[in-house]
LORO-225368 format. One record per residue (C-alpha): residue in three letters; chain; x, y, z. Coordinates in steps of 0.001 Angstrom, whole numbers, padded with zeros to 6 digits. Each point is the difference from the previous one (the first is absolute). Example, Ala and Ser with C-alpha at 12.3 -4.5 7.8 and 13.67 -1.06 7.14 Angstrom:
 type mol      c1      c2      c3
  ALA   A  012300 -004500  007800
  SER   A  001370  003440 -000660
//
This chain:
 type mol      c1      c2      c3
  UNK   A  021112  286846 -029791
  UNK   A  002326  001454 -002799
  UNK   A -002399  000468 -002791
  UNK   A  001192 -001966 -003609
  UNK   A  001105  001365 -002671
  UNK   A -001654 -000689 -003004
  UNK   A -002124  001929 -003345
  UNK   A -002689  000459  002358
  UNK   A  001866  002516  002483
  UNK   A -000813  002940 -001477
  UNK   A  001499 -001090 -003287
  UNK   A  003424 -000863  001714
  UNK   A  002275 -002489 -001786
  UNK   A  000948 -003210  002134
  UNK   A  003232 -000234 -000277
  UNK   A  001876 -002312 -001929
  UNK   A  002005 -002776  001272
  UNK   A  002868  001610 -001942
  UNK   A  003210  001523  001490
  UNK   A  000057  004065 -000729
  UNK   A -000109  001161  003482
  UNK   A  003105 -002509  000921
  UNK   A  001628  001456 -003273
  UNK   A  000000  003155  001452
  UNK   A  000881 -000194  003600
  UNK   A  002671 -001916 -001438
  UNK   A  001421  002928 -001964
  UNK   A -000027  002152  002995
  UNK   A  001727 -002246  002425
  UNK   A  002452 -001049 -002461
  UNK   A  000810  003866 -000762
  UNK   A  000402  001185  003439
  UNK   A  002195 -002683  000803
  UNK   A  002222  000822 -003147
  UNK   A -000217  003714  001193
  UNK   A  001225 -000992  003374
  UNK   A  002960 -002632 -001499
  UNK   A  001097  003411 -002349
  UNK   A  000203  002243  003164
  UNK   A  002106 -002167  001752
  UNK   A  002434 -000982 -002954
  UNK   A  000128  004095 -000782
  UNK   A  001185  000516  003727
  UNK   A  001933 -002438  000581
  UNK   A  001826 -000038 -003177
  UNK   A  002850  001891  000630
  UNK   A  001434 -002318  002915
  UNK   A -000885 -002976 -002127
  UNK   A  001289  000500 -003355
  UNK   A  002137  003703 -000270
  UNK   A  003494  000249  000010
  UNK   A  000360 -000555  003619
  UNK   A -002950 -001970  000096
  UNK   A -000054 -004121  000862
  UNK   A  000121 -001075 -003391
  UNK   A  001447  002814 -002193
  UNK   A -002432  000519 -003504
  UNK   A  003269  000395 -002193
  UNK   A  001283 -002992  001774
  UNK   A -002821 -002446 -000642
  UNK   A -000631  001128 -003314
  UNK   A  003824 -000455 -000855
  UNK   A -000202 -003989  001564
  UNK   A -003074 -000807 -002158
  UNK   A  002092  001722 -003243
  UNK   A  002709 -002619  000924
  UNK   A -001870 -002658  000770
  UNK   A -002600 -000043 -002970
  UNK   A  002040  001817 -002699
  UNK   A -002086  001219 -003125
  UNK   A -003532 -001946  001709
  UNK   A -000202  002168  003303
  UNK   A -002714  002062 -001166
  UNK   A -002231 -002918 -000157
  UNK   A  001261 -002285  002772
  UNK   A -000299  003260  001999
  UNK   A -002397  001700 -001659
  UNK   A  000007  003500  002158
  UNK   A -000466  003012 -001056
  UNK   A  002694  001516  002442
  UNK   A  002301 -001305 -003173
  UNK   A -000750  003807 -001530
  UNK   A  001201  001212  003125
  UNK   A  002829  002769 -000360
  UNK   A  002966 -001172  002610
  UNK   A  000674  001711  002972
  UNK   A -002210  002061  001834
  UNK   A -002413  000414 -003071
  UNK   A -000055 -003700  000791
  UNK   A -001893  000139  002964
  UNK   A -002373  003159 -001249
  UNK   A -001119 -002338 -002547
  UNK   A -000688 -002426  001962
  UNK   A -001674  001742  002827
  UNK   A -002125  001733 -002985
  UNK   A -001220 -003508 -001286
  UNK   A -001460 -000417  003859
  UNK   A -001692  003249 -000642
  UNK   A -001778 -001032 -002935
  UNK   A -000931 -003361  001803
  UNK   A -001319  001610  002531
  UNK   A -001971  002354 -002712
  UNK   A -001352 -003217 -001392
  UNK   A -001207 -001639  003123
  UNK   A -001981  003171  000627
  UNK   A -001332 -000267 -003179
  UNK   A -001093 -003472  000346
  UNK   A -001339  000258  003696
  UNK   A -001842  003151 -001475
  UNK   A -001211 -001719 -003297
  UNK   A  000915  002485 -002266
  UNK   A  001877 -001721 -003165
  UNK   A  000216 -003437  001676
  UNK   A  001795 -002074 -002489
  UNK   A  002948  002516 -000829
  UNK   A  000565  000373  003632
  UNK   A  000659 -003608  000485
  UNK   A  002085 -000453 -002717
  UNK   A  002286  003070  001071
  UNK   A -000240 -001169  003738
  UNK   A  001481 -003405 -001029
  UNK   A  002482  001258 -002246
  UNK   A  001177  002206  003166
  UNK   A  000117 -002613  002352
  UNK   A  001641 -002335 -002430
  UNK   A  002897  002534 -000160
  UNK   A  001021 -000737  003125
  UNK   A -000954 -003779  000622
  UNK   A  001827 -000832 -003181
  UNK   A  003177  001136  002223
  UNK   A -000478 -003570  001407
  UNK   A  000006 -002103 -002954
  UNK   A  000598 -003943  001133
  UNK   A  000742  001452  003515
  UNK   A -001859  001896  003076
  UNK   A  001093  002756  001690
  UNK   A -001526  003455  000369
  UNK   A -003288 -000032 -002520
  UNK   A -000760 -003981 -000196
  UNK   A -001880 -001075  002158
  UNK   A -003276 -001433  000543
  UNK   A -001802  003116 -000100
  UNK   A  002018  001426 -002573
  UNK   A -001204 -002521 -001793
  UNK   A -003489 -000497  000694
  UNK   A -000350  004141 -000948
  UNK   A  001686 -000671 -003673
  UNK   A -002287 -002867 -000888
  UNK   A -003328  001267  001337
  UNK   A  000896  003395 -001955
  UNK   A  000921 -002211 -003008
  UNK   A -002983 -001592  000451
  UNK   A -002332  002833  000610
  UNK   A  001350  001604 -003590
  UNK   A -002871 -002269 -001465
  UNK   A -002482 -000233  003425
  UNK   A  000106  003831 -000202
  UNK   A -002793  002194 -002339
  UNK   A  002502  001896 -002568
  UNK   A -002725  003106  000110
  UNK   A  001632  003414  000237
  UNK   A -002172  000832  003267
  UNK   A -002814 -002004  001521
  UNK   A -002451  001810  001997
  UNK   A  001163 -001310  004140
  UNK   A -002573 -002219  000333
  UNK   A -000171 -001553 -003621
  UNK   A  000489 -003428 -000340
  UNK   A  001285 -001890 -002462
  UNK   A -000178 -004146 -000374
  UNK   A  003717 -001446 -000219
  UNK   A  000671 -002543 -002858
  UNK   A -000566 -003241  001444
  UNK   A  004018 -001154 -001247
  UNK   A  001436  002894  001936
  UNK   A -002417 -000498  003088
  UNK   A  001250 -003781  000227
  UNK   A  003806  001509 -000385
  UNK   A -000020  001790  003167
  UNK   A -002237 -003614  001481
  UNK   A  003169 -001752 -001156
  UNK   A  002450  002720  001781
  UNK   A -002034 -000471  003111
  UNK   A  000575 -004356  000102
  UNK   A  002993  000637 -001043
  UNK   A  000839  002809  003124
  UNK   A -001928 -002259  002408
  UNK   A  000212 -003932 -000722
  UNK   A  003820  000425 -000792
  UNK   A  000314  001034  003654
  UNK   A -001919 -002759  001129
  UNK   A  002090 -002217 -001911
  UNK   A  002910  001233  000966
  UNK   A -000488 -000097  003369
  UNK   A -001347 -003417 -000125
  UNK   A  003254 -001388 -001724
  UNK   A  002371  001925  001673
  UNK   A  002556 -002071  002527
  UNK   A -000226  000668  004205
  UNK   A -002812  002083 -001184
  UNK   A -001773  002208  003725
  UNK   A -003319 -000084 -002662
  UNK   A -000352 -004152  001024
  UNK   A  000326  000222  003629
  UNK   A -002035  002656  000424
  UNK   A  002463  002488  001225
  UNK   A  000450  002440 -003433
  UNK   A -002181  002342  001056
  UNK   A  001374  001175  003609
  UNK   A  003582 -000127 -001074
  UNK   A -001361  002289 -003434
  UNK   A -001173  002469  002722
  UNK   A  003506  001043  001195
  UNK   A  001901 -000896 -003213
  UNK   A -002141  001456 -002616
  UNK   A  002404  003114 -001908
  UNK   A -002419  002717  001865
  UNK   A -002391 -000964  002823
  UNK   A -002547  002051  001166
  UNK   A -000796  000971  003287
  UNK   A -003223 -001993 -000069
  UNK   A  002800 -003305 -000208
  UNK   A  001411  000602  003247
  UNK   A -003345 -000595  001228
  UNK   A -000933 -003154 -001851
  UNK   A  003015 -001472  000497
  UNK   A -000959 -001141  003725
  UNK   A -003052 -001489 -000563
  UNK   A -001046 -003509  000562
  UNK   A  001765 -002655 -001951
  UNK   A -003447 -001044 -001572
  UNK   A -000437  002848 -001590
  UNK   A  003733  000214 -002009
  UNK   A -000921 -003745 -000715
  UNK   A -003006  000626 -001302
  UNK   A  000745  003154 -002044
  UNK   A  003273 -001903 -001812
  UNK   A -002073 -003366 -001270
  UNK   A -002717  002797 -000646
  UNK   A  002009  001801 -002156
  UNK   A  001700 -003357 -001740
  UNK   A -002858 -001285 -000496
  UNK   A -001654  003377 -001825
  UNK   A  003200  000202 -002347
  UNK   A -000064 -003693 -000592
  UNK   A -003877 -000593 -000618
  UNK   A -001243  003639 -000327
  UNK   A  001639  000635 -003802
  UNK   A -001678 -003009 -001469
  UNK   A -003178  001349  000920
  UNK   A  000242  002509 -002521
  UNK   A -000819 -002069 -002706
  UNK   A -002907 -001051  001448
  UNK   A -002796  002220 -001113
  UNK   A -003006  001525  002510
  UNK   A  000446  000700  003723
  UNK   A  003206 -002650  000571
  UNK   A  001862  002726 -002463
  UNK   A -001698  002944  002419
  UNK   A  000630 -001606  003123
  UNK   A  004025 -000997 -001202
  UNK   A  000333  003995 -000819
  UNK   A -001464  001306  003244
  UNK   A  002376 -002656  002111
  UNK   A  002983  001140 -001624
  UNK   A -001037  003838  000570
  UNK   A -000438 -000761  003689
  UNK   A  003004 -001654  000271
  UNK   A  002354  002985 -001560
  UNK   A -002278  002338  002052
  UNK   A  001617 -001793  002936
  UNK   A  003294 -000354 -001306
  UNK   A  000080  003882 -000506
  UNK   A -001432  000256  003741
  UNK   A  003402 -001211  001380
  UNK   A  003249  001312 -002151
  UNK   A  000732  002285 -003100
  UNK   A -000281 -001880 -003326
  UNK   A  000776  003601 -001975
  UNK   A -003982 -000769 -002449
  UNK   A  000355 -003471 -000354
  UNK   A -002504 -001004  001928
  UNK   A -002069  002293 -001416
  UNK   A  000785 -000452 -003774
  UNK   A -000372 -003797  001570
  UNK   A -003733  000111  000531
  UNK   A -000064  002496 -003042
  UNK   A  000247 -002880 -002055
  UNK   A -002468 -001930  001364
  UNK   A -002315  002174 -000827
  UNK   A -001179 -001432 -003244
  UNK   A -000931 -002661  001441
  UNK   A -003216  001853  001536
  UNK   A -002403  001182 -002152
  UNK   A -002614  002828 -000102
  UNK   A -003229 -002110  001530
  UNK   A  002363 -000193  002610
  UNK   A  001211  003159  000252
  UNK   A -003512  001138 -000025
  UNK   A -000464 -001461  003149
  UNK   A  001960  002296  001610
  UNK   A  000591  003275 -001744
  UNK   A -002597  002913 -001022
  UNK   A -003273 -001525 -002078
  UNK   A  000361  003126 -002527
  UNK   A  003711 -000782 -000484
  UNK   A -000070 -003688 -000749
  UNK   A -003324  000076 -001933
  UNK   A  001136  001784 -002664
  UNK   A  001337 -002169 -002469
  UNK   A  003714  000066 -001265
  UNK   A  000588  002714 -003078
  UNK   A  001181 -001245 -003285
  UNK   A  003639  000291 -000733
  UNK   A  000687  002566 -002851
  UNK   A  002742 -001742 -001615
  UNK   A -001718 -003469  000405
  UNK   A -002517  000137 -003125
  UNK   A  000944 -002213 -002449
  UNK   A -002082 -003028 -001530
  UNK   A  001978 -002879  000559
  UNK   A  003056  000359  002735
  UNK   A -000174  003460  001227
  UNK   A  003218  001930  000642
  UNK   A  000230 -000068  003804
  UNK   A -000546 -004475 -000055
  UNK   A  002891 -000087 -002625
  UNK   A  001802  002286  002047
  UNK   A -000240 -002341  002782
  UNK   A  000748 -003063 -001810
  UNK   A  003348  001383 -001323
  UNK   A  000669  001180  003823
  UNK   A -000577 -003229  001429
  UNK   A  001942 -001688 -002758
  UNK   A  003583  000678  001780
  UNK   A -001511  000117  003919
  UNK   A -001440 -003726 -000950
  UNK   A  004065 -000890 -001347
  UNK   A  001791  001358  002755
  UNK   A -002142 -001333  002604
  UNK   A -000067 -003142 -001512
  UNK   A  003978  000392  000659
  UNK   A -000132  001059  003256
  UNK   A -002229 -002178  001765
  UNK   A  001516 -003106 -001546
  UNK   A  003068  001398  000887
  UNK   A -001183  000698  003859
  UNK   A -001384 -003715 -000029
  UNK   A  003891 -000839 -001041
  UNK   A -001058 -001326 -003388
  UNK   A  003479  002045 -001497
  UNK   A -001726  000743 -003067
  UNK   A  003407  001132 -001612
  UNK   A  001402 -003634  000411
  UNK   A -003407 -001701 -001167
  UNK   A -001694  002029 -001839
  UNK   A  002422  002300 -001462
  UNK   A -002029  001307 -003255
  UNK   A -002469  001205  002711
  UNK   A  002644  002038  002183
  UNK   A  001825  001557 -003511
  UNK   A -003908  001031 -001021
  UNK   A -000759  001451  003617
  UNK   A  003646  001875  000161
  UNK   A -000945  003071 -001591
  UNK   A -003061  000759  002638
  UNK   A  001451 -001579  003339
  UNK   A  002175  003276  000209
  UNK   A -003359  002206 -000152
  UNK   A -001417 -001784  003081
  UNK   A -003392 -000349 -001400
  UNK   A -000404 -003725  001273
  UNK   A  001302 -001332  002756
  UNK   A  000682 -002341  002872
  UNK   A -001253  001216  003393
  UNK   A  001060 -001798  003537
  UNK   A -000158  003344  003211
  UNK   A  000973 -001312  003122
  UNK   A -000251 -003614 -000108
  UNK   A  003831 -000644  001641
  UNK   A -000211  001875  003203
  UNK   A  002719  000093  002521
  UNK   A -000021 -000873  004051
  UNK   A  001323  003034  000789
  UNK   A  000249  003878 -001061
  UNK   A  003444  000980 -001184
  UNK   A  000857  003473 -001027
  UNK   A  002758  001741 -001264
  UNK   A  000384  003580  001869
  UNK   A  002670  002804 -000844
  UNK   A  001529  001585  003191
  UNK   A  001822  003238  000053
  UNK   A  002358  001274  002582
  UNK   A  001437  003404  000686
  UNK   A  002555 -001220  002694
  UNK   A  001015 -003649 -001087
  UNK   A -001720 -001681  003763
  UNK   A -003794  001153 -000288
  UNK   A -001838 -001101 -003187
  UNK   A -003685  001562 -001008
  UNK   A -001888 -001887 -002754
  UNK   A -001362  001375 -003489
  UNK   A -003575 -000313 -000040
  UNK   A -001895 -001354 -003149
  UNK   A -003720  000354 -001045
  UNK   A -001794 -003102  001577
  UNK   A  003160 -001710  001091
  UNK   A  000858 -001021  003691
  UNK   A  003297  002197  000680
  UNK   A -000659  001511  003174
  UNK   A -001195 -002207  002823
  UNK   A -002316  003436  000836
  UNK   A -001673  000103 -003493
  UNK   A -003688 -001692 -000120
  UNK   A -001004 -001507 -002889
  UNK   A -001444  002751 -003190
  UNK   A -002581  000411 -002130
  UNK   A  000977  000672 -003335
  UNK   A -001685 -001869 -002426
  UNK   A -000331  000324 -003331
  UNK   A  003232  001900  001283
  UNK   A  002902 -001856 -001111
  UNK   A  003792  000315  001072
  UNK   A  002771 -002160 -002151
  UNK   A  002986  000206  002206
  UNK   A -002411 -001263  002929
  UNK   A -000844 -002788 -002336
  UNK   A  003467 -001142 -000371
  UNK   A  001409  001035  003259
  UNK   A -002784 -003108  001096
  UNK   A  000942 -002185 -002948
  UNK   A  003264  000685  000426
  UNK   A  000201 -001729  002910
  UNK   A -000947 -003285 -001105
  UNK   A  002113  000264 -002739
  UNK   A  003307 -001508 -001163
  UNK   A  002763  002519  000063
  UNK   A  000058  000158 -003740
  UNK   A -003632  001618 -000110
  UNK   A  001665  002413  003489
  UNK   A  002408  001105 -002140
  UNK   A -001851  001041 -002918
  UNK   A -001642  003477  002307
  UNK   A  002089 -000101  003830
  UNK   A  003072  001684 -001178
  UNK   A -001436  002540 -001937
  UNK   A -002319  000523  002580
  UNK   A  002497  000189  002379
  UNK   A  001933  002485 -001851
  UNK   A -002693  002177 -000782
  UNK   A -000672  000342  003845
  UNK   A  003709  000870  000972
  UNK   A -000025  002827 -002743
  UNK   A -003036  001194  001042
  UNK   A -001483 -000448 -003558
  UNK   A -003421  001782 -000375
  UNK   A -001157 -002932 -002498
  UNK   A  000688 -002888  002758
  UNK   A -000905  001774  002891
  UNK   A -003258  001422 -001504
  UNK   A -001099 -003853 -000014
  UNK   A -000043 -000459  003888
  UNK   A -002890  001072  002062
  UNK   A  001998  001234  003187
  UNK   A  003651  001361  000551
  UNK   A  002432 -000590  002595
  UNK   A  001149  002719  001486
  UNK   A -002353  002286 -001154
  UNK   A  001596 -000447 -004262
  UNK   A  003339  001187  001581
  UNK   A  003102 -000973 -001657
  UNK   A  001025 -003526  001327
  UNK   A  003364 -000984  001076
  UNK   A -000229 -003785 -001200
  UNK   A -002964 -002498 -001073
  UNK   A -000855 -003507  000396
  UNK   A -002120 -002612 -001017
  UNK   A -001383 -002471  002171
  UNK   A -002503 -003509  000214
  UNK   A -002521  000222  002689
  UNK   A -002351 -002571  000736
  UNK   A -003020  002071  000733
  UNK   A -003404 -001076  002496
  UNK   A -002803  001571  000994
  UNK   A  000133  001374  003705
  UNK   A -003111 -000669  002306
  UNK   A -003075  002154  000414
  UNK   A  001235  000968  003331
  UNK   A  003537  000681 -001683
  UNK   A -002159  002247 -002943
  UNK   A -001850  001813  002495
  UNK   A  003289  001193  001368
  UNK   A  001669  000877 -003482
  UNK   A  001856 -002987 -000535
  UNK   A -001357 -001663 -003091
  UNK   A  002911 -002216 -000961
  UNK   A  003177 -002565  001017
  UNK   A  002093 -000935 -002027
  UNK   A  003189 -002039  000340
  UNK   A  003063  000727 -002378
  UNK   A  001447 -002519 -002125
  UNK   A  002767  001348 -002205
  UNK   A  001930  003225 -001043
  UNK   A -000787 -000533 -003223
  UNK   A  002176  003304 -001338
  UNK   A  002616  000991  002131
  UNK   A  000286  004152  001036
  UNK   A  000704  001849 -003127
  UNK   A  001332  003699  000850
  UNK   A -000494  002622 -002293
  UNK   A  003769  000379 -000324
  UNK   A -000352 -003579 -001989
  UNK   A  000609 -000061 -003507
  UNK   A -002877  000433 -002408
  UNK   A -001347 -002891 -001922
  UNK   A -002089  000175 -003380
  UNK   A -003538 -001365  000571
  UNK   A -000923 -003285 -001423
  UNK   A -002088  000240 -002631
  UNK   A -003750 -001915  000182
  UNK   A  001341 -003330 -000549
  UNK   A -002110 -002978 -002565
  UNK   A  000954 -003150  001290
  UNK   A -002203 -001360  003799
  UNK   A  001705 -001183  002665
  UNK   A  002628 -002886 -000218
  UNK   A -001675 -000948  002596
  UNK   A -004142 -000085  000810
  UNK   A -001542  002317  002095
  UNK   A -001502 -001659  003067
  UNK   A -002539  003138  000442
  UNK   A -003581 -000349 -000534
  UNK   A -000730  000042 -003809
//
């Protein structure tokens, strides 16, 4: 029997029922995963935003000049606006992912905590703010869930210089129940959403199998799963509803309900992340959950000498009356608690601009930061796997395919691991195909282009090259509606079918005229995406 911890051990603390050990675990998963976001963006960067990129910087920064006159800088508020133009541009910009990924070392290594998350979010705000009203590149769930929980952890975090690695320090108690309220948020509004949401696979018990193949990035691991018994896809979709719908409200409800609620939800993203790559989002997902647990529990399970000492005091939290860090908190939660407010009564289809306009004019200056918002992942999930594949040729009869990170292309290619690995054309290539041809046209032909001319940018974005990266003759773009082959199939190297459904761009040969590159365009889709969300 575990002995318990109390004054009599040897003079060992018990340990309090307050929160320090999930404060700092916290830090560290939320830094890595910022490190890993920065490494990505600083890679990828070039074929995304350069000159010859998808969505040219000068480009995108000229639309929002247009569009928003003399208030830009604050209904965009990025800091790529100090950006020099041309290739400076794109310097700058891959410079601000180096310092991002600077601060989410710093964070994950607890060395000047506070200043880290403040520069991480600025950083990642640089390039989310892109997207202002619209989604493309940089606004996405994810994106999203990293710039609040960084907002957030500004006040969650110690502001100490250096704390010693194992020091812990208790959060303030308004900041810890910030990141609670990101976490309903992330979870019930995917519940809801799937609940409401018309011809939805979640209420007949099919979501989960069809997620397996049409998920942006399966893993091996869902090849396998995807054959077994129709029980067990039934029970894992009304399993997972009913967490997201019933799960969230437990965290309100103090003692073990609240423990049990955060331990469900971890399980379930530790399964998610079993089958396809999320990029960190399931990790950041049970990241913020972990307030929710407290240190009698974790003492249950981690080293007696670790979680018996008791939390250090904060440095900069002595004061008499309020100290520092709580009204620090207060005056961060003050816009998350506006713009959520926004949000979810806007994802609930209140239209607070229509009835409650003094609340949307009070809210505008924040929405654009992304520090509170709406979450629904997955909840409208298609019958069947579509994907848009570029094709190359070198003799105008015999076409090979360009391979993406994650991606079906090749009917040879197994699924990857990649995870927290992330790849943005792959992303769209998938979304792409469910997509009106407004959203298609916003990336295909300068994707397409990029590929004739053998553009370093464009072609540095694709895992595998046809024809070993020689020069093409002509390139293609095509829907496929992709399946998983059978074991027997896999075990012979065959780990797809797929049945094509349109040309979507006909053969462009590099003798073609050139066309400027879009720039990242503001406005969604005419049209709604029919992709999971």
């Amino acid at each position: 029997m575990r002995p318990s911890l109390s004054q009599d051990d040897a003079g060992a603390a018990r340990p309090r029922s307050g929160h320090s050990v999930s404060a700092w675990i916290y830090a560290r998963v939320l830094g890595l995963c910022l490190a890993g976001a920065f490494v990505v963006l600083w890679r990828q960067a070039p074929g995304l935003i350069g000159a010859h990129g998808i969505a040219p910087l000068d480009a995108t920064l000229a639309s929002l000049r247009e569009r928003y006159g003399e208030d830009a800088w604050w209904r965009a508020p990025t800091l790529l606006w100090l950006a020099p133009a041309g290739a400076s541009g794109l310097a700058f910009a891959r410079a601000l992912a180096l310092a991002g990924l600077g601060a989410g070392l710093l964070l994950a290594c607890g060395v000047l905590q506070r200043a880290a998350c403040v520069a991480a979010f600025a950083c990642y705000l640089a390039f989310s703010a892109l997207e202002h009203e619209g989604w493309f590149l940089f606004n996405w769930p994810y994106d999203q869930l990293l710039l609040e929980s960084t907002f957030a952890a500004i006040a969650f975090v110690p502001g100490a210089t250096r704390a010693r690695w194992n020091e812990r320090r208790e959060p303030p108690r308004v900041a810890r129940w910030l990141v609670i309220w990101c976490a309903f948020r992330l979870y019930f509004g995917c519940g809801i959403t799937k609940w409401l949401a018309e011809s939805s696979l979640w209420l007949d018990g099919s979501a989960t199998q069809a997620f397996l193949v049409t998920m942006p990035s399966p893993r091996p691991e869902a090849q396998l799963v995807f054959d077994a018994p129709r029980w067990f896809h039934v029970a894992t979709c009304y399993g997972t509803l009913a967490y997201e719908l019933v799960g969230p409200l437990l965290f309100f409800v103090p003692g073990r309900a609240r423990l049990l609620s955060a331990l469900a939800g971890i399980a379930l993203m530790i399964g998610v992340s079993a089958f396809g790559n999320f990029r960190g989002l399931t990790i950041l997902s049970c990241g913020v959950l972990l307030p929710l647990v407290d240190d009698r529990a974790w003492s249950r399970v981690l080293p007696r000498r670790w979680t018996a000492r008791g939390a250090a005091a904060d440095d900069d939290s002595a004061s008499a009356n309020a100290p520092p860090r709580s009204r620090l908190a207060v005056l961060i939660a003050a816009p998350v608690l506006l713009a959520s407010t926004v949000s979810v009564l806007t994802q609930l289809g209140f239209d607070p601009p229509a009835r409650l306009p003094w609340l949307a004019r009070a809210a505008t200056p924040v929405v654009g930061c992304y520090v509170g918002n709406s979450y629904s992942m997955f909840c409208v999930i298609p019958k069947h796997r579509a994907q848009l594949v570029f094709e190359a040729t070198q003799d105008g009869e015999h076409w090979s395919e360009y391979q993406p990170l994650g991606a079906p292309a090749r009917l040879d290619r197994p699924p990857t691991r990649h995870a927290p690995g992330h790849n943005y054309l792959a992303f769209l290539l998938w979304l792409g195909a469910f997509a009106p041809e407004a959203f298609q046209a916003r990336f295909l032909p300068a994707v397409q282009r990029g590929l004739v001319d053998a553009r370093p940018e464009i072609l540095a974005l694709f895992d595998e090259l046809p024809f070993d990266g020689a020069r093409v003759r002509a390139v293609r773009c095509v829907k496929y509606v992709y399946s998983y082959a059978s074991a027997a199939e896999r075990a012979r190297g065959l780990y797809w079918h797929r049945e094509p459904r349109a040309l979507v761009l006909a053969p462009l040969e590099a003798s073609a005229p050139l066309e400027a590159s879009a720039p990242l365009e503001l406005e969604a889709p005419s049209a709604p995406v029919t992709a999971p969300r």
